[in-house]
N, C-alpha and C positions, 0 to 999 in steps of 0.2 A: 659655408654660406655663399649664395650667389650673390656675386655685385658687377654690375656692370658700369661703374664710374670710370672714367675716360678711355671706355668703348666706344664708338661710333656706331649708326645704322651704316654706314659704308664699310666695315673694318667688318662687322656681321655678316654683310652680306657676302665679302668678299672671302671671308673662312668656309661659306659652303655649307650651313651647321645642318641644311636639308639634307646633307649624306647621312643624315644617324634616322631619318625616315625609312631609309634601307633598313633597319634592324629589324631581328624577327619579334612577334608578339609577345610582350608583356604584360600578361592579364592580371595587375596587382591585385585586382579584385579576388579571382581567383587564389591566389596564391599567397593569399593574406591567414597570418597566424590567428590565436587566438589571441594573446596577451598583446593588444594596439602599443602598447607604450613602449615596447624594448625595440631594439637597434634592429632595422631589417627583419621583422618576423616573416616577410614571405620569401625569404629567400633557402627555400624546404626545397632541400636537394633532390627526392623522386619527384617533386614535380616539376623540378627545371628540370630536371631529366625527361621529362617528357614532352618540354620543348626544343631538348636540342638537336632534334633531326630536321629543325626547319633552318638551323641557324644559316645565315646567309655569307656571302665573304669575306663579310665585314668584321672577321672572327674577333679582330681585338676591339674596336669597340661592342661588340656583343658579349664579350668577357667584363668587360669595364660596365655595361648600362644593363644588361638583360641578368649577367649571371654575377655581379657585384665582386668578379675578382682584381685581385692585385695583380697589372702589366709591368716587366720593363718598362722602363720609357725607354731602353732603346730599341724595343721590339717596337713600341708605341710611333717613334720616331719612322720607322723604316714602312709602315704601314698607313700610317693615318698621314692626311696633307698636311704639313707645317701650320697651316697660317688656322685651320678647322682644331689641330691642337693646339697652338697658341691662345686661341681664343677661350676654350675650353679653361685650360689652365689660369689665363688670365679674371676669367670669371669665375674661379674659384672652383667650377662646375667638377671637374678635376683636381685631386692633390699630389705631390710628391713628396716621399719620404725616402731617403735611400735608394735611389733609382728606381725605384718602384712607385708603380700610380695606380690613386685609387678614385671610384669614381663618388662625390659626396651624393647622387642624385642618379636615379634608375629613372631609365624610357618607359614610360606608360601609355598605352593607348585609349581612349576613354572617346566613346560617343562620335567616333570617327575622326577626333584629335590626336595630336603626338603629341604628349607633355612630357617634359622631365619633373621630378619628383623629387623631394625627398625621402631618399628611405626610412627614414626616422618618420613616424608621426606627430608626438612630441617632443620640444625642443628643451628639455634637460637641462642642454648646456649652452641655449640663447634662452630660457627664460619666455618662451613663445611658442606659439602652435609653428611648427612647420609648413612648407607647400606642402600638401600630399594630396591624395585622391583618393577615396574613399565610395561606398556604394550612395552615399548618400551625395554627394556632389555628382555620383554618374545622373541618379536619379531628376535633379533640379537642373541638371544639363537636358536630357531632354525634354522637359517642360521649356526650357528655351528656345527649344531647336523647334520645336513644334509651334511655335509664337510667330506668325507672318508678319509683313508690314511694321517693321517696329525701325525707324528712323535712330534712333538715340536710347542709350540703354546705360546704366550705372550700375557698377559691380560691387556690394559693399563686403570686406572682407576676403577678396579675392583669392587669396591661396595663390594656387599654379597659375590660374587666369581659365579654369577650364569656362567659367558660365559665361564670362565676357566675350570669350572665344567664341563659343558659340554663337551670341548674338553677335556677332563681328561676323561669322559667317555667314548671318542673314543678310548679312548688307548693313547694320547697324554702325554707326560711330560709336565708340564704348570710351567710357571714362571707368578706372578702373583702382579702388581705394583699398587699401590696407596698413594699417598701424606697423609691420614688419615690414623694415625693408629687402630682408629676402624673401617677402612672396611680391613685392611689387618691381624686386629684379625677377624671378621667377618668372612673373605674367607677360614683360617685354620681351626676353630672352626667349619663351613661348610662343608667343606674338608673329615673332620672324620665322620662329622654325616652321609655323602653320601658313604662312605666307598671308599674314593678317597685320602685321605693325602699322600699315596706315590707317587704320580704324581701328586701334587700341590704344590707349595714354593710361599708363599706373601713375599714380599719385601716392607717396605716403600719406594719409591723416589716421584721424580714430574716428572709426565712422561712428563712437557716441556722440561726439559733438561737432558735426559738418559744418557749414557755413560755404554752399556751393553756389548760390543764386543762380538756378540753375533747374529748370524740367527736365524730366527723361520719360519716351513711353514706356519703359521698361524700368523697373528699379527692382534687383534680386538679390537677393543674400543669404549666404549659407553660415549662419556667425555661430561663433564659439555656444556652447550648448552644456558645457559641463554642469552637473548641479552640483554644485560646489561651493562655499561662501567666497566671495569676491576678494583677491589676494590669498586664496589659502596653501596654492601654491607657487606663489611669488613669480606667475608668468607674465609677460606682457599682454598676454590674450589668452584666456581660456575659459576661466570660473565665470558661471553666469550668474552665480546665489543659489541657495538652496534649492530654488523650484527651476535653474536652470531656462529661465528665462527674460532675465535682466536685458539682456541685450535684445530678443523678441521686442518685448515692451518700446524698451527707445527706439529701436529702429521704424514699426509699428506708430507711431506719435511722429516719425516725419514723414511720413508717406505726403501725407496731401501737399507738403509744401516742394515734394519733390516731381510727383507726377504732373503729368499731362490731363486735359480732362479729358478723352478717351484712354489712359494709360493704366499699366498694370503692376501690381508688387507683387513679388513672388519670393517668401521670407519661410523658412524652413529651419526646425527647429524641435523642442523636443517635449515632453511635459508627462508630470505623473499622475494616475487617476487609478478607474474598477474599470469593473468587466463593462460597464457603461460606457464612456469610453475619459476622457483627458478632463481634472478637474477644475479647467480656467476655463469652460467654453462659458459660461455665461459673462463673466469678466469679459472675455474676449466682445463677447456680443454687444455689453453695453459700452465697451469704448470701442468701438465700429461705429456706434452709433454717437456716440460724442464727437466722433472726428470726422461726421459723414462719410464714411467709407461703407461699401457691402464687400460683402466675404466669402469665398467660398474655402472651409477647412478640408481638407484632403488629408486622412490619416493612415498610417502606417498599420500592417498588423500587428497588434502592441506584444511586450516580452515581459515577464517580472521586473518590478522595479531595480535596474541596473546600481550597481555601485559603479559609481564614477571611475575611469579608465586611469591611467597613468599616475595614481596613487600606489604609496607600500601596502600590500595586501603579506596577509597572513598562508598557510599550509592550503585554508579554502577559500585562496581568494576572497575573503574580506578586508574591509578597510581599516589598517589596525590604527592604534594610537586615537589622540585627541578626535583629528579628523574623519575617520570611521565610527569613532562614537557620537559626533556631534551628525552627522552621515542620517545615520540608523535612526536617531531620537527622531530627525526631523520626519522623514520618511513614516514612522512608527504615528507621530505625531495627527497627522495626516489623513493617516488611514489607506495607502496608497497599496494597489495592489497589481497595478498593472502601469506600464512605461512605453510609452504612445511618439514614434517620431511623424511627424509632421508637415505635410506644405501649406500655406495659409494664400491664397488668392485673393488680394485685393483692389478693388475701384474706388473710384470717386463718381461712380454713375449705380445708382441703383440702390437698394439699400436692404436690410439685413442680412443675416448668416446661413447660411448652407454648410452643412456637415454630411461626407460623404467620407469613400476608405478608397484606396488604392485600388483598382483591377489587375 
């Protein structure tokens, strides 16, 4: 886990951590497995193989972050600057067991960012979603990046910090929230390697129940989407309820006291429906309209209805036991035949919904 408790921004800066920008590309997107929930699925040996003609001199951090092996640390020592692995080590970012170091967190590149990562997606053994990066956080990254003029920008659920990053790159001030505090050491620790930490601040809270007094022109969140009943599996962040939209909804219900009245929310997220397309859009429509907000939905091309990821599945991948049959009833219930991910665009100027698809 990262943590950067009696770290300094000067003790940061002065380790250097811009030298891991040197590394070669890490496209975790690409190189992401199928099964999200086990330990490092992208780390599929022909296709780090077919980046390691690019690897640059920086061999042993590119063994530690790009190709997830175990260093000496006294090869570690004689290569890398003292005070860049100290710091490392001291944030956890690195571990040592028997003279050997491993790296807890791969270099990722995303949306013309450097983040580290956790290689884990989910966190098993904290009980929480991990930092990580996903196609779906690349996607609501550039939807930020494409946002001009945006002064002040609020991150809810931040992860690695890629979407705050982004609008930090616009020139925005960024306030930057998550319930883990290894994605709000994650988002600092990001912050500096992008040469961004003077317009980012993480904050622990639970972005269900803010209390920020506080506009942003920007408010964006890429939050936990799991459909899954709330506690089922004992994370600090994940299950959203069975239609996977628990946290949509509250988040959705503070827009207006959050925004600016030119400002925008950009809340992405997930939802089951038919070949029609997601089956809350009219819900959606009349609390838009109870909150004065207009809308614009932006949806994915949808998949069969998903079983939830980081559950025990069976020989076919189903969800076995209690929660795979309580899973399937709901779903079955329903009538659900298609699983739609989603961006939701909304104001506090203008008013009803717009539903449109990805190009």
């Amino acid at each position: 886990m990262i943590s950067l408790d009696g770290i300094s921004a000067d003790e940061i800066a002065a380790a250097g951590p811009q030298r891991l920008r040197a590394l070669p590309q890490h496209d975790l997107l690409t190189l992401a497995g199928d099964w999200l929930g086990e330990l490092a699925p992208w780390r599929d040996a022909e296709s780090l193989a077919a980046i390691s003609t690019s690897l640059s001199a920086e061999s042993v951090l590119s063994s530690l972050f790009v190709f997830g092996d175990q260093v000496a640390e006294s090869e570690a020592r004689a290569e890398v600057p003292a005070p860049l692995l100290d710091l490392l080590l001291r944030a956890r970012v690195l571990s040592e067991d028997a003279g050997k170091l491993s790296a807890e967190y791969c270099l990722v590149r995303g949306d013309g960012l450097v983040l580290l990562a956790a290689w884990r997606a989910a966190g098993r053994d904290s009980g929480s979603y991990a930092p990580w990066v996903g196609t779906d956080s690349i996607t609501l990254s550039r939807l930020v990046a494409a946002r001009s003029g945006i002064r002040s920008a609020l991150d809810l659920g931040c992860g690695t910090g890629i979407l705050g990053l982004s609008a930090a790159r616009g020139g925005a001030e960024v306030l930057s929230v998550d319930v883990n505090p290894e994605c709000t050491a994650a988002t600092t620790l990001n912050a500096h390697l992008n040469g961004l930490a003077g317009r980012v601040t993480a904050t622990e809270a639970d972005i269900m129940s803010l209390s920020l007094g506080s506009r942003f022109d920007l408010v964006v969140s890429n939050p936990p989407c799991l459909p899954l009943r709330r506690g089922s599996l004992g994370w600090l962040a994940g299950e959203a309820g069975l239609d996977g939209l628990e946290f949509f909804w509250e988040l959705l219900r503070q827009v207006p006291a959050l925004l600016t009245g030119g400002g925008e929310a950009l809340l992405q997220a997930a939802a089951y429906g038919d070949e029609h397309g997601p089956f809350f859009v009219r819900e959606l429509e009349a609390e838009l309209r109870r909150l004065n907000l207009s809308g614009r939905l932006l949806l994915r091309p949808s998949t069969p209805p998903r079983w939830p990821a980081f559950a025990p599945r069976d020989a076919q991948q189903q969800l076995t036991g209690p929660l795979g049959d309580e899973v399937r009833a709901y779903v079955t219930s329903i009538g659900a035949t298609h699983y739609y991910g989603f961006v939701l665009s909304a104001h506090r100027t203008g008013e009803g919904l717009e539903v449109g698809r990805f190009r």
